[in-house]
KOLVOFI-12388 format. One record per residue (C-alpha): residue number from 1; x, y, z. Coordinates in steps of 0.02 Angstrom, whole numbers, plus 50000, padded with zeros to 5 digits. Example, Ala and Ser with C-alpha at 12.3 -4.5 7.8 and 13.67 -1.06 7.14 Angstrom:
BEGIN
<rec kollo="1" u="50615" v="49775" w="50390"/>
<rec kollo="2" u="50684" v="49947" w="50357"/>
***
This chain:
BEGIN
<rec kollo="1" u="49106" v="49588" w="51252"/>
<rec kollo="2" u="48978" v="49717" w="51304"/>
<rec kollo="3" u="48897" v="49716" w="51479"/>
<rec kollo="4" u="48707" v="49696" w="51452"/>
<rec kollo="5" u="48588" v="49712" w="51579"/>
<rec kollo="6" u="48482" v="49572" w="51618"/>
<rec kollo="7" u="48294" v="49599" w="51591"/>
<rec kollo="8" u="48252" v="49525" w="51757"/>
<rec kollo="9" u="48065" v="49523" w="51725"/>
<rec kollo="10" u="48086" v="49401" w="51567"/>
<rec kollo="11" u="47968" v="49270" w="51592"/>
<rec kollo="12" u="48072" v="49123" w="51577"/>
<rec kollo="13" u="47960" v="48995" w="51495"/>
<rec kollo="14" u="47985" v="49118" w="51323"/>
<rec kollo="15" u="48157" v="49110" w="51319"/>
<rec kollo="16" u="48213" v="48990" w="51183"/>
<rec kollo="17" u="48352" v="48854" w="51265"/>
<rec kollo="18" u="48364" v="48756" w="51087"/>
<rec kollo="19" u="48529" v="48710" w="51006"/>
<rec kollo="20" u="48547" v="48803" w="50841"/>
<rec kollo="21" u="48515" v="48673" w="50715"/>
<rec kollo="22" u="48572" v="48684" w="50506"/>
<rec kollo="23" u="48416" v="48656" w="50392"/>
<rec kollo="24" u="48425" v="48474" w="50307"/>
<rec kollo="25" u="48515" v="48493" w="50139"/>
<rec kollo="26" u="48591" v="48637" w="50182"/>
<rec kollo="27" u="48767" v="48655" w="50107"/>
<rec kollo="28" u="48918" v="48745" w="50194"/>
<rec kollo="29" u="49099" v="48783" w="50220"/>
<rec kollo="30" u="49166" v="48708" w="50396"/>
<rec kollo="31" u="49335" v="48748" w="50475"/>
<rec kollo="32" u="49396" v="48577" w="50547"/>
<rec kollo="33" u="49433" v="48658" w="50742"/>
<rec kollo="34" u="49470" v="48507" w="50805"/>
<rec kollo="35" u="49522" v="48351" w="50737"/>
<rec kollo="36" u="49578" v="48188" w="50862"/>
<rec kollo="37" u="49627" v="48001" w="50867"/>
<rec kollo="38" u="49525" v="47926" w="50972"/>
<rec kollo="39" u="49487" v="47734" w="51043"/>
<rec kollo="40" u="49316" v="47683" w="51047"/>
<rec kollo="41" u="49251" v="47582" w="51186"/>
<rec kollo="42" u="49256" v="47399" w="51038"/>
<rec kollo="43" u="49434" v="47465" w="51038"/>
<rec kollo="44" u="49429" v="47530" w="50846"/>
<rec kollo="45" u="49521" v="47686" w="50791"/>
<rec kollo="46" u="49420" v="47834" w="50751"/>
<rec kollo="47" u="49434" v="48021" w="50701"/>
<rec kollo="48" u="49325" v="48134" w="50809"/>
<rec kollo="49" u="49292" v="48298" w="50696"/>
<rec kollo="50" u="49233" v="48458" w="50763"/>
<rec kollo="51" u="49175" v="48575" w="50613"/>
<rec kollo="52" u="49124" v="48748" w="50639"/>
<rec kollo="53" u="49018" v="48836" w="50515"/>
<rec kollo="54" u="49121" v="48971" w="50409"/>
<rec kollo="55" u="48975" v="49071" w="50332"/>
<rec kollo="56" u="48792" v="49091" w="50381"/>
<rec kollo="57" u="48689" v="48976" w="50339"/>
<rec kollo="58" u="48486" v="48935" w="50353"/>
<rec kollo="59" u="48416" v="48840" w="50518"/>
<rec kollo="60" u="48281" v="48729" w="50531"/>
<rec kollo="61" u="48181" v="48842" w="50581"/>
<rec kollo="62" u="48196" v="48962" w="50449"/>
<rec kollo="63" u="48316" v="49086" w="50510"/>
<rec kollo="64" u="48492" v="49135" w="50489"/>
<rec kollo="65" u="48607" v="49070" w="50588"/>
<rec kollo="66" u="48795" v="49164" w="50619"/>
<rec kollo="67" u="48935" v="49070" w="50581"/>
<rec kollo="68" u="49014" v="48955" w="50707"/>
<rec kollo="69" u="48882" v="48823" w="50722"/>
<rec kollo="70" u="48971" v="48670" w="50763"/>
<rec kollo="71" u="48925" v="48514" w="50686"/>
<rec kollo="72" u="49053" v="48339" w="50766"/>
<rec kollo="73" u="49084" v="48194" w="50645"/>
<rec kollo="74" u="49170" v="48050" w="50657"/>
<rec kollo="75" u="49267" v="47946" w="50536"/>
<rec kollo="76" u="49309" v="47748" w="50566"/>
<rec kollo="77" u="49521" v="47720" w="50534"/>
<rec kollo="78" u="49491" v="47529" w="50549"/>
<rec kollo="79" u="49351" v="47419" w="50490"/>
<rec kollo="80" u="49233" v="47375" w="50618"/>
<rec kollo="81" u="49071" v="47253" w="50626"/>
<rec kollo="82" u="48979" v="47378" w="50506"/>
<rec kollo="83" u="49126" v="47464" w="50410"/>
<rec kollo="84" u="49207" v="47367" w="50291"/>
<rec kollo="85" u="49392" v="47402" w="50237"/>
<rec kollo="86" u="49326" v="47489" w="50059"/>
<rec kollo="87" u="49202" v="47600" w="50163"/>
<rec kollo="88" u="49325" v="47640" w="50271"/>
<rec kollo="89" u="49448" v="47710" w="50136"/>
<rec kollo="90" u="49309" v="47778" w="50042"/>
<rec kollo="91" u="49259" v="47879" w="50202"/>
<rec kollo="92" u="49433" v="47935" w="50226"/>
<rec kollo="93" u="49463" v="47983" w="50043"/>
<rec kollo="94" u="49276" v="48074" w="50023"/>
<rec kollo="95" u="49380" v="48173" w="50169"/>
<rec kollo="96" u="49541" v="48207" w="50123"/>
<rec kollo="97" u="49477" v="48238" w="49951"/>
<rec kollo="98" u="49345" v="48372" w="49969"/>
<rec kollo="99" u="49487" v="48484" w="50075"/>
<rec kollo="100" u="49623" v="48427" w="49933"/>
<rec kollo="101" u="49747" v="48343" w="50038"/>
<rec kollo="102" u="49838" v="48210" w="49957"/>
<rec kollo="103" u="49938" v="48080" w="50008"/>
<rec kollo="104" u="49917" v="47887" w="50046"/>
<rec kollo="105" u="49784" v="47788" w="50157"/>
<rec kollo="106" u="49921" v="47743" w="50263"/>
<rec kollo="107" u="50021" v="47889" w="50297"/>
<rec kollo="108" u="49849" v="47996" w="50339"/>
<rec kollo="109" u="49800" v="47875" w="50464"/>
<rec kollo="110" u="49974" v="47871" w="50548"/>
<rec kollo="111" u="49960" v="48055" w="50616"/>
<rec kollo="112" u="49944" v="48136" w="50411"/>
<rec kollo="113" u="49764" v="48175" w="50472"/>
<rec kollo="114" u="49817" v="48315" w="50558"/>
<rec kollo="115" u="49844" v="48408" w="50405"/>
<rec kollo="116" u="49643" v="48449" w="50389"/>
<rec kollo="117" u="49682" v="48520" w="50566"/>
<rec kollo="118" u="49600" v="48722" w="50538"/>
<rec kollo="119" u="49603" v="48693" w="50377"/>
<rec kollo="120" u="49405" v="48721" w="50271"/>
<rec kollo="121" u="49295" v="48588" w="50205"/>
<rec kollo="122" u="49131" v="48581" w="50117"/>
<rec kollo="123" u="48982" v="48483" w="50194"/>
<rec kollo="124" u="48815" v="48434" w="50154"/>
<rec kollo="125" u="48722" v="48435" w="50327"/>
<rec kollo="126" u="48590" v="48315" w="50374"/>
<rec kollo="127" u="48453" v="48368" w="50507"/>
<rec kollo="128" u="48400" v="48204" w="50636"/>
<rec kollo="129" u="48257" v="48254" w="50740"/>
<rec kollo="130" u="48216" v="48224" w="50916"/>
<rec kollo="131" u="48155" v="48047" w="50930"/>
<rec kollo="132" u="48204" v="47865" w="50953"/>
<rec kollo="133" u="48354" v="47812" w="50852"/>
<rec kollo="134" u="48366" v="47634" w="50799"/>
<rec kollo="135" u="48406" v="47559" w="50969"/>
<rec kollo="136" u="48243" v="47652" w="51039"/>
<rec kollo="137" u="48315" v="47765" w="51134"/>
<rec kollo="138" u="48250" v="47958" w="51105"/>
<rec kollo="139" u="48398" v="48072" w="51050"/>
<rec kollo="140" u="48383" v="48253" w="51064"/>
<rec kollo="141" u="48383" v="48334" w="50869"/>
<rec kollo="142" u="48558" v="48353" w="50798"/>
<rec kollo="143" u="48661" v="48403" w="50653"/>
<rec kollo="144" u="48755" v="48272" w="50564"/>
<rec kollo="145" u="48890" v="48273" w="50412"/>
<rec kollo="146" u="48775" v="48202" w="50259"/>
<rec kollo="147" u="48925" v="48201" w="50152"/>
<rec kollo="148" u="49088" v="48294" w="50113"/>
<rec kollo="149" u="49091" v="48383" w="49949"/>
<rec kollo="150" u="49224" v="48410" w="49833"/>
<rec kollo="151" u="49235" v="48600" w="49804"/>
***
């Protein structure tokens, strides 16, 4: 990494502090970087994805952004209140199948998920903006997996 000076008379208040965001729509390759079990706190079993962006792709504000823009996901492993056990293995297989893994509903959910571990996926992106979500409270604007796509 090269050692840049700092312009030390910047004026601060123009220096843009907002989290690079994917235009709506967009579609992209993702590397799965990260890809974990988790509990959540109604004690259901859920996949926490982080996806990095492979390839540039547009922002919301018009420009290109690098690669490596990270967009998280998460995918339910049980059925919950809201998730029913067809949406559930719907979820899993609009997954598995869009990075071709194969294999059985079981076996991916007893550890086989870590085969999508580095491995690429395609993914239409869905831009939330700042506001109140459903609950009221105001979110800060965010990235979110629309849907996986079979390539």
């Amino acid at each position: 990494m090269a050692n840049e000076a700092l312009a030390l008379d910047m004026d601060l208040n123009s220096i843009d502090t907002s989290f690079p965001l994917i235009a709506a729509g967009a579609i992209a390759d993702f590397q799965v970087e990260k890809i974990e079990a988790v509990t959540t706190k109604a004690n259901s079993p859920m996949l926490k994805l982080t996806l990095k962006s492979t390839s540039p792709v547009a922002s919301v504000k018009g420009d290109t952004l690098n690669p490596g823009v990270t967009v998280f996901h998460n995918i339910n492993l049980a059925p919950t209140g809201k998730a029913t056990a067809q949406m559930v293995a719907q979820n899993i297989a609009k997954f598995t199948q869009a990075m071709g893994i194969t294999g059985t509903l079981g076996a991916f959910i007893n550890g086989g998920y870590m085969q999508a571990q580095g491995r690429t996926v395609r993914v239409k992106v869905a831009y939330i903006p700042e506001g109140p979500d459903k609950t009221g409270v105001v979110r800060k604007a965010k990235n979110e997996v629309s849907s996986f796509v079979k390539q």
